[in-house]
C-alpha positions as CSV (number, residue, x, y, z in Angstrom):
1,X,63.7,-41.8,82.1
2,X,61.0,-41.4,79.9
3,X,57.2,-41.9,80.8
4,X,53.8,-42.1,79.0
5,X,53.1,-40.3,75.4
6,X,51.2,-36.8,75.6
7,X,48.5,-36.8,73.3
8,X,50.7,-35.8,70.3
9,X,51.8,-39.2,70.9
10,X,55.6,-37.8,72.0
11,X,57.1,-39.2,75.6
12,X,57.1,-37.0,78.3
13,X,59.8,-37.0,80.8
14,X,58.7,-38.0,84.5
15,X,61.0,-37.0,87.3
16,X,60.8,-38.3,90.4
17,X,57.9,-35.8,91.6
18,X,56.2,-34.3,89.3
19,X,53.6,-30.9,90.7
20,X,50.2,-32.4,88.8
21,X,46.8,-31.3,88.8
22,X,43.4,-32.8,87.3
23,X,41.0,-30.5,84.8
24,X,39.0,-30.5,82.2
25,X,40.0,-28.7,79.1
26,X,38.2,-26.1,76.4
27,X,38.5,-27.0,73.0
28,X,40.7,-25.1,70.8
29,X,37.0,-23.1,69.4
30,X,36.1,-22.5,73.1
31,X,40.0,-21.0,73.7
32,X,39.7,-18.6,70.4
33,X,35.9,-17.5,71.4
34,X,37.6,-16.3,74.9
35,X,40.5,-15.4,73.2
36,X,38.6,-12.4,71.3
37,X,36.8,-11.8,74.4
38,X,40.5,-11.5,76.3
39,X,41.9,-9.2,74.0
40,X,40.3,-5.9,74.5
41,X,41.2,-6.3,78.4
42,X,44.8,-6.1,77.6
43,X,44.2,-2.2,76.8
44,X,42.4,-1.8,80.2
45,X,44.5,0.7,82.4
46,X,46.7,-1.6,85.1
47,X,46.5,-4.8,82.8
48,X,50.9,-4.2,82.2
49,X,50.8,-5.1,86.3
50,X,49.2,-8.3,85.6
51,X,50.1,-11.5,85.0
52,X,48.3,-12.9,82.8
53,X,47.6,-16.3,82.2
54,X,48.8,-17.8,78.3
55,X,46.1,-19.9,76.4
56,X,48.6,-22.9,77.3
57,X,47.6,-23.0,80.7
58,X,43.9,-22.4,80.2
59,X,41.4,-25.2,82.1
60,X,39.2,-25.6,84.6
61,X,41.1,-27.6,87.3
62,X,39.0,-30.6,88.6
63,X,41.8,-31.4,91.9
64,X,45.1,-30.3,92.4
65,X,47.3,-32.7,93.9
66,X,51.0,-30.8,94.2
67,X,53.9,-32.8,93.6
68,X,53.5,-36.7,94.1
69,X,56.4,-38.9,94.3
70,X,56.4,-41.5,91.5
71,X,55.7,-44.8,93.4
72,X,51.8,-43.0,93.7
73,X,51.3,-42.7,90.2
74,X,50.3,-45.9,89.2
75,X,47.7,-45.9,92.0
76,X,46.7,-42.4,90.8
77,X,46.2,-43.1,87.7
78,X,44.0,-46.1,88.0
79,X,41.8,-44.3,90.4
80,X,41.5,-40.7,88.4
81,X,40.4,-43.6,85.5
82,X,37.6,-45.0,87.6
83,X,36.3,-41.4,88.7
84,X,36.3,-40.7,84.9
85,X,34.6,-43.9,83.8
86,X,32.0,-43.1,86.7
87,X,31.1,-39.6,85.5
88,X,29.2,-39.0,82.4
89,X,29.8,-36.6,79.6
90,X,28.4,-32.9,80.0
91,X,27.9,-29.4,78.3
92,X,29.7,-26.4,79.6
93,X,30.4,-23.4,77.9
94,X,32.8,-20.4,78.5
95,X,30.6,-17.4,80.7
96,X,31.1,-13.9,82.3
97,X,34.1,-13.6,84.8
98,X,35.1,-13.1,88.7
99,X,37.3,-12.5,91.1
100,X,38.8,-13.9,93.7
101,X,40.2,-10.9,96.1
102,X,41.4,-8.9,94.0
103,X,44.1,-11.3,92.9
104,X,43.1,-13.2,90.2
105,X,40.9,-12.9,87.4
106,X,38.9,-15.7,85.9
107,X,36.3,-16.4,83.3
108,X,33.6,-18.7,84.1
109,X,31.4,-21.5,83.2
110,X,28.0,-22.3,82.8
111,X,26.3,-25.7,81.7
112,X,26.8,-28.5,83.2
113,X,27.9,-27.4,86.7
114,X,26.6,-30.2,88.6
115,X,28.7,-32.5,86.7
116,X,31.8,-30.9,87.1
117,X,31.3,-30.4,90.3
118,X,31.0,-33.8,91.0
119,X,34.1,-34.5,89.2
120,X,36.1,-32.5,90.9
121,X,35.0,-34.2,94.3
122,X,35.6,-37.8,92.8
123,X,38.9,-36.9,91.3
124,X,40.1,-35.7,95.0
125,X,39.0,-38.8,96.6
126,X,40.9,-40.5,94.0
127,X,43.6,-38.7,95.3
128,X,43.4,-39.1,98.8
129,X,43.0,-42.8,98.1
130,X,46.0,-43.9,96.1
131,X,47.8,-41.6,99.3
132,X,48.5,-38.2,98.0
133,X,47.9,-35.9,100.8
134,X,45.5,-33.7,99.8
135,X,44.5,-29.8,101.7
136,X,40.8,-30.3,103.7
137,X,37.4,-30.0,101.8
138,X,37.2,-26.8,100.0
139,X,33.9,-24.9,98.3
140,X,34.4,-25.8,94.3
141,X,33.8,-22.7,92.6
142,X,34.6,-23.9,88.4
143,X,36.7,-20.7,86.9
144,X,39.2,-20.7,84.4
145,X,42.4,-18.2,85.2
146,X,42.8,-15.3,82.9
147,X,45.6,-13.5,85.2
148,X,46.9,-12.8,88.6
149,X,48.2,-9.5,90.8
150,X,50.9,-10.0,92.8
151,X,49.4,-7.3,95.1
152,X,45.7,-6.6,95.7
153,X,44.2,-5.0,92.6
154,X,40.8,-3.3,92.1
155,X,39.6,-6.3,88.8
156,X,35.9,-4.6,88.8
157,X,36.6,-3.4,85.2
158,X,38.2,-6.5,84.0
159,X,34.9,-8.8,85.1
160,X,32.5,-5.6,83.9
161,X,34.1,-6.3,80.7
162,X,33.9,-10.0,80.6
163,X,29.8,-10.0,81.8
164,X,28.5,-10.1,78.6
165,X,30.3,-12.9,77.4
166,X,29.2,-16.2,76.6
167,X,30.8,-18.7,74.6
168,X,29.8,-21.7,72.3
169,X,28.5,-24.4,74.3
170,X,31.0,-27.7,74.0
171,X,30.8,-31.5,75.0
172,X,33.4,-32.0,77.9
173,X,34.4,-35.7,77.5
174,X,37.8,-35.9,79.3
175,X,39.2,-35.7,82.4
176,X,43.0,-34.5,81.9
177,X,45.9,-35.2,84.0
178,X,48.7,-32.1,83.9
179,X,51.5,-31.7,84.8
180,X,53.4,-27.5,85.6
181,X,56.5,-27.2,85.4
182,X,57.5,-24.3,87.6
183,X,59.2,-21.9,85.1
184,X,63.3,-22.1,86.4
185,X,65.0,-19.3,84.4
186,X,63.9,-16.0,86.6
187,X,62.7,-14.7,83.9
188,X,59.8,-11.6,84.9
189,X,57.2,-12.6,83.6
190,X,57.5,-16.2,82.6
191,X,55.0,-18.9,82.6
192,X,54.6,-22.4,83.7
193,X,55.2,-24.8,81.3
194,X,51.9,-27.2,81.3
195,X,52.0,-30.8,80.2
196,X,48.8,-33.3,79.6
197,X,50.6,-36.9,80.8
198,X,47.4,-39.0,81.1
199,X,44.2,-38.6,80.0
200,X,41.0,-41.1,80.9
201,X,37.0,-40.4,78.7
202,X,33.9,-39.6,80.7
203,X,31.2,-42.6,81.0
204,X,31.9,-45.8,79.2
């Protein structure tokens, strides 16, 4: 079964659950500004133990929802368009990094923090009210992931590195809905696969 074009206009197969998350996107300039600013942290003694993230599956997740069974979508997908429609257009740009406990590294944002924010609140009640069950309220702190340490690791030179950085600033005009697929092979190392299945403009 096939389900609704991505946005190179190809269909996208939709099993029965699919593991989807809401987030706004960077633009391919924002992704090559942090690219560059990525690079050098590769060479940083420890990165090899690191997982890190591929540009693919760079955003700034607005809600995650887990995997929701197909008779939700259509509810979910009218309700993620209203939260959309209801929530202007904003600037963010791409600034410094962080940590979150010595397992994952992330760059951060700057801008329009309000905004996204409040997106990321509307597009979990969305959630919650076409059913999916979603985890209790939860501090939003916007980050994008850059990698992750399967055991605690000291990340103080990786966000040292990254505190000078500040990207382009960028118009953020879409909430995104994306589906990961969990990678199957057992391959060290591999990725999820991410997919953009539905995406709704800011304002109107």
């Amino acid at each position: 079964m096939s389900g609704p074009a991505n946005s190179a206009g190809s269909p996208v197969d939709t099993p029965r659950a699919q593991r989807l998350f809401a987030a706004v996107l960077p633009p391919g300039a924002a992704a090559d500004e942090l690219a560059a600013a990525v690079a050098p942290l590769h060479r940083l003694p420890g990165a090899g133990e690191l997982r890190w993230t591929g540009r693919a599956g760079w955003h700034f997740t607005s809600a995650f929802f887990g995997h929701v069974e197909e008779e939700l979508l259509p509810g979910l997908y009218e309700r993620l368009e209203r939260a959309a429609h209801r929530t202007g257009r904003f600037e963010l740009r791409l600034r410094g990094g962080g940590r979150f406990d010595g397992r994952a590294l992330w760059a951060g944002a700057a801008g329009g923090l309000d905004t996204l924010r409040l997106l990321a609140d509307r597009a979990g009640a969305a959630a919650r009210r076409a059913g999916v069950p979603m985890e209790g309220h939860r501090s939003y702190v916007p980050h994008l992931t850059l990698a992750r340490s399967r055991v605690p690791a000291d990340l103080t030179p990786y966000t040292a590195a990254l505190e000078g950085f500040e990207g382009t600033p960028w118009e953020a005009g879409e909430l995104a809905l994306v589906r990961s697929n969990l990678p199957v092979s057992g391959v060290p190392g591999e990725q999820p696969r991410y997919e953009v299945v539905r995406g709704w403009p800011l304002g109107r």
